[in-house]
N, C-alpha and C positions, 0 to 999 in steps of 0.2 A: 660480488657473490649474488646469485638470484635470491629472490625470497620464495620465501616457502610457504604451502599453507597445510592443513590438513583434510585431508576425506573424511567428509562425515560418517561414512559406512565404516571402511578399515580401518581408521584411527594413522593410517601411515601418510608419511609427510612428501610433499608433490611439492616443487618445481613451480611454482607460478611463472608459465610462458612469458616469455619477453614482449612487452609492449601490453601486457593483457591489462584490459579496463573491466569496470563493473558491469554487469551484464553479458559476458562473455562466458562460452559454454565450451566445456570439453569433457571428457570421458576419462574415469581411472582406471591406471591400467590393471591393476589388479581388482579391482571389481567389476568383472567380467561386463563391463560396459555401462556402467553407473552416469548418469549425466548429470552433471554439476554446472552450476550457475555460478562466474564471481562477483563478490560484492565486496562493496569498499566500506569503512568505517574511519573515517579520520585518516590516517597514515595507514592501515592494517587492511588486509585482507582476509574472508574469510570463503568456504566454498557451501551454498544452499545446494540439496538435493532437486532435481526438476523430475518432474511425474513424465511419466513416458507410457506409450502404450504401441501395439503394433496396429498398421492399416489393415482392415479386415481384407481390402483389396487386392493390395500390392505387397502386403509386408513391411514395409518401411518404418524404420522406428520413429516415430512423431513423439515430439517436446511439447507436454502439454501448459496450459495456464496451474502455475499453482494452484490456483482457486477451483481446481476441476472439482466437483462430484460425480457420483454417482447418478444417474438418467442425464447427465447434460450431453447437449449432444456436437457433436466436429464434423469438419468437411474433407475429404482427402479424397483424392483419385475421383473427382466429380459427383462423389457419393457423399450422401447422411450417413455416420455412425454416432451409433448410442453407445457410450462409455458406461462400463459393466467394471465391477471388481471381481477377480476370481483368485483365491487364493491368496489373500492381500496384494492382490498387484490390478492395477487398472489392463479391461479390454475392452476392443471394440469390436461391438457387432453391426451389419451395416442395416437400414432401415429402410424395409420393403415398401414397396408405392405402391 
């Protein structure tokens, strides 16, 4: 039987993909695209939220550094974006030369 873990958001119990190691990412399916990190603990698995944001350029959902703040800034589509909060959720706007 697979193991299971829980989504931090839902509370509903997922499926830990076959073979999955710690640091591997995937999306719940009922939280309409949530990205989740797993990590290991001894025997146990558990799943971390990862901060996400879209490319001001292309749209693309990028996986950010947990440790993101607010003014720090990322590189996507050959562009500077400065990582903005709007609405408690991270954006990015890109920065003018």
């Amino acid at each position: 039987m697979a193991a299971e873990i829980v989504c931090p958001f839902c509370g509903q119990f997922l499926p830990l993909p076959a073979g999955a190691t710690e640091g591997n990412t995937f999306s719940c399916p009922r939280c309409a695209g949530s990205r989740l990190r797993v990590l290991r603990n001894g025997s146990s698995f558990s799943l971390q939220p990862i901060p996400t944001a879209s490319c001001a350029v292309c749209g693309d959902i990028l996986d950010l550094p947990n440790s993101i703040r607010t003014g720090d800034l990322t590189t996507h589509c050959n562009t500077s974006q400065k990582v903005e909060q709007e609405l408690g959720a991270f954006a990015l706007t890109p920065i003018q030369s």
